[in-house]
KESE-103830 format. One record per residue: residue in one letter; residue number from 0; chain; y, x, z of N, C-alpha, C in turn. Coordinates in nm, 3 decimals, always signed. Layout:
# KESE-103830
  lumba  doti  gufi      npy      npx      npz     capy     capx     capz      cpy      cpx      cpz
      A   NUM     A        Y        X        Z        Y        X        Z        Y        X        Z
...
***
This chain:
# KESE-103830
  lumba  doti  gufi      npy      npx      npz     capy     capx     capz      cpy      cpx      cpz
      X     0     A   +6.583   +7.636  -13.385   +6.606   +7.563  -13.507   +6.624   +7.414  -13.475
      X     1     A   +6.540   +7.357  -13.416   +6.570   +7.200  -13.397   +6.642   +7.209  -13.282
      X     2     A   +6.671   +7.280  -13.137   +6.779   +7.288  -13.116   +6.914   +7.249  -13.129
      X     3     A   +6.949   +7.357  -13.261   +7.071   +7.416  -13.309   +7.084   +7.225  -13.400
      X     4     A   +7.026   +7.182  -13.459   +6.977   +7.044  -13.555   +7.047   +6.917  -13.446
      X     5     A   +6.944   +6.924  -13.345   +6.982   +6.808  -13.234   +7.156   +6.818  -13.214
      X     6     A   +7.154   +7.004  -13.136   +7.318   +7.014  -13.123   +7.409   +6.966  -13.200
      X     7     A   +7.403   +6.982  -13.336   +7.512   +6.986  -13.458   +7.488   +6.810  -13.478
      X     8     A   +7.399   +6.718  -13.465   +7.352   +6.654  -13.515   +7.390   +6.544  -13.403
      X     9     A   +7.413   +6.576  -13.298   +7.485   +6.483  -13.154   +7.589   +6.546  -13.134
      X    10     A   +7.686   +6.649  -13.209   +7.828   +6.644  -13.217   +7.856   +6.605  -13.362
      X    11     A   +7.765   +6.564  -13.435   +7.867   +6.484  -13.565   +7.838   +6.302  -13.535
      X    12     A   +7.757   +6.304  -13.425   +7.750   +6.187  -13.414   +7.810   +6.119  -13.276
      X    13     A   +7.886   +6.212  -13.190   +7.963   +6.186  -13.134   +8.127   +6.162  -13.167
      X    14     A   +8.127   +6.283  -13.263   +8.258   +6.219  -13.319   +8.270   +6.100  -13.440
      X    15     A   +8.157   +6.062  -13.491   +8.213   +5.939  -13.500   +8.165   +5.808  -13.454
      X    16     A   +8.118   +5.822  -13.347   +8.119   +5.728  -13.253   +8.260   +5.703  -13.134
      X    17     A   +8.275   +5.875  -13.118   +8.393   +5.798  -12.965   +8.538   +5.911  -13.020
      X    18     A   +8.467   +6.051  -13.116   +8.631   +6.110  -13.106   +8.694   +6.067  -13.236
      X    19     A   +8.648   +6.055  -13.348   +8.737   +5.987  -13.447   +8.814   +5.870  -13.475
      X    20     A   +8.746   +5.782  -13.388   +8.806   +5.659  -13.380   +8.940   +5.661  -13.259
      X    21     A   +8.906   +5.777  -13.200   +8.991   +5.764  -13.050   +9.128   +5.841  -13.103
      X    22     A   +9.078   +5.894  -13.195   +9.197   +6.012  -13.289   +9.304   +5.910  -13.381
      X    23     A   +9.245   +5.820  -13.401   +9.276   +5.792  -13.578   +9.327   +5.628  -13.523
      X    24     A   +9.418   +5.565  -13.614   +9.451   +5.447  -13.572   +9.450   +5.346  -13.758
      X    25     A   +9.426   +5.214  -13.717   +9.456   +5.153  -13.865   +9.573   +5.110  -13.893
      X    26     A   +9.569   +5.123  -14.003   +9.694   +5.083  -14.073   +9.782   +5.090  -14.204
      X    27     A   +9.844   +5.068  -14.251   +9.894   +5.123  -14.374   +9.834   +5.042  -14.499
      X    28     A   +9.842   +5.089  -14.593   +9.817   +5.049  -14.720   +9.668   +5.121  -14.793
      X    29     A   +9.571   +5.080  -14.803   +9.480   +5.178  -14.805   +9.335   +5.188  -14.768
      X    30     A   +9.287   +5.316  -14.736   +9.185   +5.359  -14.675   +9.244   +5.355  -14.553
      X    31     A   +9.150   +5.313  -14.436   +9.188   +5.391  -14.301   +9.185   +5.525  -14.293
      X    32     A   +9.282   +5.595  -14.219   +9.305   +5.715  -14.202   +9.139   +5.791  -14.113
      X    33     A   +9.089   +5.734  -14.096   +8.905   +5.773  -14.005   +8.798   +5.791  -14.126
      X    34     A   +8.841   +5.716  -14.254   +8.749   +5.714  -14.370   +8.697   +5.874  -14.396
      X    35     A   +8.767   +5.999  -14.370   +8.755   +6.115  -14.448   +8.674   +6.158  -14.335
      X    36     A   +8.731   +6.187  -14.229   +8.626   +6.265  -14.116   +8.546   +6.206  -14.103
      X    37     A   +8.547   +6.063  -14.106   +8.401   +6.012  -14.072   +8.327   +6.022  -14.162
      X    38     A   +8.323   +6.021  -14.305   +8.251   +6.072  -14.391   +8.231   +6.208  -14.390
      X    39     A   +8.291   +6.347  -14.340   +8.262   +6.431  -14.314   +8.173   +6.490  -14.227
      X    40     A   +8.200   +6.419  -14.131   +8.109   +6.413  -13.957   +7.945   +6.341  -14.009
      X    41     A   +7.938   +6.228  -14.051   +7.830   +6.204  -14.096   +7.739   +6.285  -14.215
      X    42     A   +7.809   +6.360  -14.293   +7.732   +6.443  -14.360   +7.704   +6.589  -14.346
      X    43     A   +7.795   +6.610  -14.255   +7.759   +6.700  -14.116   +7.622   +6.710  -14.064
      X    44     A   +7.623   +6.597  -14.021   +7.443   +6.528  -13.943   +7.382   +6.509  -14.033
      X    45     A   +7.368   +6.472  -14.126   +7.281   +6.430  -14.246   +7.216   +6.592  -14.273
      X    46     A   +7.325   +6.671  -14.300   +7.264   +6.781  -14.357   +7.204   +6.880  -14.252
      X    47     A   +7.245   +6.868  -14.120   +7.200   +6.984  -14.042   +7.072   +6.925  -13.963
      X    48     A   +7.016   +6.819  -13.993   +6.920   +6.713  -13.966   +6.791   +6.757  -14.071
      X    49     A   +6.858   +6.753  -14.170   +6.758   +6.756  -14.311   +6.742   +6.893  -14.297
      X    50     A   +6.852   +6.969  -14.260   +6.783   +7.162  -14.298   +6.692   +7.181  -14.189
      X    51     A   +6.689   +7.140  -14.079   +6.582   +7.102  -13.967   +6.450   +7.076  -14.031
      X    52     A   +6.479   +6.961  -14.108   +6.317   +6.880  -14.062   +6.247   +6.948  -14.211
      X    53     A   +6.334   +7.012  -14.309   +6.246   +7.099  -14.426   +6.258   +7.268  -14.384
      X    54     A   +6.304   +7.308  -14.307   +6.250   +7.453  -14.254   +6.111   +7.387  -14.133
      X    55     A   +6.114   +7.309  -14.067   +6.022   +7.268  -13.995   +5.881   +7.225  -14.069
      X    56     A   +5.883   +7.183  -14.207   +5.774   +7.125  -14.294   +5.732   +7.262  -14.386
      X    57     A   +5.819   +7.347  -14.401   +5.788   +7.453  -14.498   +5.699   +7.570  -14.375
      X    58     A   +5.733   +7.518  -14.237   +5.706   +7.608  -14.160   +5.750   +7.779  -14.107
      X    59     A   +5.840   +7.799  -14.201   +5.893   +7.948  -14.181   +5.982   +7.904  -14.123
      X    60     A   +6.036   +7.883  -13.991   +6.182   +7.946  -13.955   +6.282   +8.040  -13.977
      X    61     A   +6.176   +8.166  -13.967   +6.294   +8.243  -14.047   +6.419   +8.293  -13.935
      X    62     A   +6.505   +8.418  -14.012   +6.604   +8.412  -13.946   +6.732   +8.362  -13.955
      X    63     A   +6.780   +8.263  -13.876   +6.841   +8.162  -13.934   +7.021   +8.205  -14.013
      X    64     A   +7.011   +8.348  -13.920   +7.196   +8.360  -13.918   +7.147   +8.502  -13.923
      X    65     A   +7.151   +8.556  -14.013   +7.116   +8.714  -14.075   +7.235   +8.801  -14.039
      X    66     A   +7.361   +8.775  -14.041   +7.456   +8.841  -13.985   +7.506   +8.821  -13.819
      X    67     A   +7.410   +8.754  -13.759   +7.430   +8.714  -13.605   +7.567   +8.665  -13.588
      X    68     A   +7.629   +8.720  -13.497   +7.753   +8.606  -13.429   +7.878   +8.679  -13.501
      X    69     A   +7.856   +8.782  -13.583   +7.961   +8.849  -13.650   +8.047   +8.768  -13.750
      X    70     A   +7.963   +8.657  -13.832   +8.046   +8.639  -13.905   +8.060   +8.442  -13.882
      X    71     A   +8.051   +8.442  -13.759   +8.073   +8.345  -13.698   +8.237   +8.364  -13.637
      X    72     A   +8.212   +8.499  -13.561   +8.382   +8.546  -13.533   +8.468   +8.583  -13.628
      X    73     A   +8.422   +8.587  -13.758   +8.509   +8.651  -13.907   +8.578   +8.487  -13.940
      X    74     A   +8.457   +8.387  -13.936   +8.526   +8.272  -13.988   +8.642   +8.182  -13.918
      X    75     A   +8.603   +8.252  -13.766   +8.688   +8.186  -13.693   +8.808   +8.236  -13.639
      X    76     A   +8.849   +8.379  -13.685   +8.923   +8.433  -13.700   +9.032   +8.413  -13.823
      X    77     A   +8.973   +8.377  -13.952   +9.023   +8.297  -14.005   +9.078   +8.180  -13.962
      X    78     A   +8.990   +8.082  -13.944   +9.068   +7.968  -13.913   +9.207   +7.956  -13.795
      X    79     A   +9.197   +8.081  -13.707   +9.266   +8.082  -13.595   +9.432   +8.146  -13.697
      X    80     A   +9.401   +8.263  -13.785   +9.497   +8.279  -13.879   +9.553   +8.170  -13.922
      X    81     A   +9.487   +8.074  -14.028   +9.564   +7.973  -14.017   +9.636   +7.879  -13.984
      X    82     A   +9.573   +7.871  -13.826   +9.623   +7.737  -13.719   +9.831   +7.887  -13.715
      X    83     A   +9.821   +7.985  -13.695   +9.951   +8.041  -13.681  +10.036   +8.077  -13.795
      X    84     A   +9.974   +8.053  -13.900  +10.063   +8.073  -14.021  +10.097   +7.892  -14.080
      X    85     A  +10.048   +7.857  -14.050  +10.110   +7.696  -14.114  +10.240   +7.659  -14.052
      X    86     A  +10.289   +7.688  -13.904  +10.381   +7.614  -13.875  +10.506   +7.706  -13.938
      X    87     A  +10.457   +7.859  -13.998  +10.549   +7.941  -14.001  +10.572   +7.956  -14.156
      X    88     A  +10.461   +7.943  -14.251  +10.489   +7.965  -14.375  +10.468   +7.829  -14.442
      X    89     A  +10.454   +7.690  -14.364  +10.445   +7.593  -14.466  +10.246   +7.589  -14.522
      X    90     A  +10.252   +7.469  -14.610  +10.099   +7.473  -14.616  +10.096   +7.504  -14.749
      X    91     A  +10.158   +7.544  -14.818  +10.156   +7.574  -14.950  +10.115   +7.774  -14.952
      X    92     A  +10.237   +7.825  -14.861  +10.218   +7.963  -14.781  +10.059   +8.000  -14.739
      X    93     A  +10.068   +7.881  -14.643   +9.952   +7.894  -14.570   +9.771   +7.876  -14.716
      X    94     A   +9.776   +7.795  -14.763   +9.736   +7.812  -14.858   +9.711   +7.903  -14.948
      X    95     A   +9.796   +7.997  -14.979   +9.794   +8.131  -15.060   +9.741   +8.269  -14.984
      X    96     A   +9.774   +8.265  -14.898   +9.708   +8.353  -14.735   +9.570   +8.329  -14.706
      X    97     A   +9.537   +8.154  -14.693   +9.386   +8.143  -14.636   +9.250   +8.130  -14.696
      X    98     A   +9.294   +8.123  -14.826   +9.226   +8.095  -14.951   +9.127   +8.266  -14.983
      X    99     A   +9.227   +8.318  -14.994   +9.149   +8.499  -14.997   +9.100   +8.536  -14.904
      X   100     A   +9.183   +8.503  -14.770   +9.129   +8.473  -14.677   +9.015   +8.528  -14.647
      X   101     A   +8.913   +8.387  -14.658   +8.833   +8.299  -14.638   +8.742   +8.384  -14.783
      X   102     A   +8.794   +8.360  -14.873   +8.700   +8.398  -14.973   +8.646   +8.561  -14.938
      X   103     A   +8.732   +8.640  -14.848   +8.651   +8.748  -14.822   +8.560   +8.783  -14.748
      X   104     A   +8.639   +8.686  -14.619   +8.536   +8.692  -14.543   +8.406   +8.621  -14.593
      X   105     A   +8.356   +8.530  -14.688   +8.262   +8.498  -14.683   +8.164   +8.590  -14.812
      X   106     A   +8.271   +8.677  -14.843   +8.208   +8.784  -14.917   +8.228   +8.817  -15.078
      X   107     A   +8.328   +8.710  -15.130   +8.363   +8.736  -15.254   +8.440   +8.881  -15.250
      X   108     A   +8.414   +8.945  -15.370   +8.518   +9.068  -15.368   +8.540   +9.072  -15.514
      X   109     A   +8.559   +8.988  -15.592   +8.623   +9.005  -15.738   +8.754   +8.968  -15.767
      X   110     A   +8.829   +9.077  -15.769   +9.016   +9.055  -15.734   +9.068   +8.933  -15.851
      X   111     A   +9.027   +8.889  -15.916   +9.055   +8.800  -16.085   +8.990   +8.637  -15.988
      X   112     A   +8.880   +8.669  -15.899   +8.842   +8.525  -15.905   +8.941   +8.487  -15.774
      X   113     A   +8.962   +8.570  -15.689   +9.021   +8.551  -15.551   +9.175   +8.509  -15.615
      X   114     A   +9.251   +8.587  -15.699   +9.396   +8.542  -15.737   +9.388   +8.469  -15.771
      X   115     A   +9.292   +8.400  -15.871   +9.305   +8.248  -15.942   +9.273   +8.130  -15.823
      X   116     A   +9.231   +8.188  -15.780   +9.185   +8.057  -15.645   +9.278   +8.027  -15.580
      X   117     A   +9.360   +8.135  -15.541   +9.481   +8.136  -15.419   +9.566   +8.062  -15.469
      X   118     A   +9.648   +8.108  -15.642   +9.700   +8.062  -15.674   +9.732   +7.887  -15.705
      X   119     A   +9.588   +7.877  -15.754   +9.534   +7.711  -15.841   +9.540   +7.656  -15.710
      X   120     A   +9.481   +7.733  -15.591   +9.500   +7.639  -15.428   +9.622   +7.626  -15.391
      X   121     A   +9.700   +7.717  -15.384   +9.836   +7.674  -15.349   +9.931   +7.610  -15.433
      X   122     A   +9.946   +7.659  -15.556   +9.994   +7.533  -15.675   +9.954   +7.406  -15.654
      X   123     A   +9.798   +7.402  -15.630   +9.781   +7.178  -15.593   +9.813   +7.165  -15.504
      X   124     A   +9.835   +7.251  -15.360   +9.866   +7.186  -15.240  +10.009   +7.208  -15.194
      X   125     A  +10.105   +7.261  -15.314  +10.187   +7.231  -15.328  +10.276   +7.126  -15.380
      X   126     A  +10.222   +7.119  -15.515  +10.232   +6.976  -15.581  +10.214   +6.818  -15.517
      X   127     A  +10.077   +6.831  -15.417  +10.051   +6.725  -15.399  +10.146   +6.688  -15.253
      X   128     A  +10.199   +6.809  -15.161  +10.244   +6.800  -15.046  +10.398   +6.830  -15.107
      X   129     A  +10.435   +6.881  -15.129  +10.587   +6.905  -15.195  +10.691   +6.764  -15.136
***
């Protein structure tokens, strides 16, 4: 548990110390383009810090990942789907594909909430990328 805390917690704080900035350049009109991940990366650590130090105070550890490394490979099987359907169907495509996706693998199975999602997801990220 504090482990897994330290780990997650010195890779969100490595990337925004040396890989986001090394990624990302300034410029433009705006936010810097580093504003989003680095706000992501930091609440990254914030939170896998805090689920640490209140499973550590409540004292139960517990088991932390109830489905073991299975649905560690479901999610990332997903994401690997996506990295090969974007260059081929566009992100609007890709969007309508990863959305159900994703919603199954993480266990939704109500066919009404999964179509409205796909849809309302790929309609805005069409609109807004179009």
């Amino acid at each position: 548990m504090v482990a897994e805390a330290v780990l997650i917690g010195g890779a969100a704080l490595a990337a925004v110390v040396w890989i986001i900035p090394a990624q990302t350049s300034d410029g433009g009109i705006g936010l810097s383009p580093a504003v989003f991940p680095t706000v992501c990366a930091i609440a990254l650590g914030v939170f896998a810090v805090a689920d640490a130090l209140l499973r550590l105070a409540r004292g139960a550890p517990g088991e932390r990942y109830p489905d073991g490394w299975g649905a560690f490979f479901r999610i990332g099987a997903v994401a690997v789907l996506g990295v090969c359907l974007l260059p081929v169907v566009g992100i609007a495509g890709c969007a309508l594909v990863m959305v159900p996706a994703g919603m199954l693998v993480l266990g939704e199975r109500r066919p009404l909430h999964i179509a409205v999602a796909a849809l309302a997801c790929a309609g805005l990220v069409w609109l807004v990328f179009r």
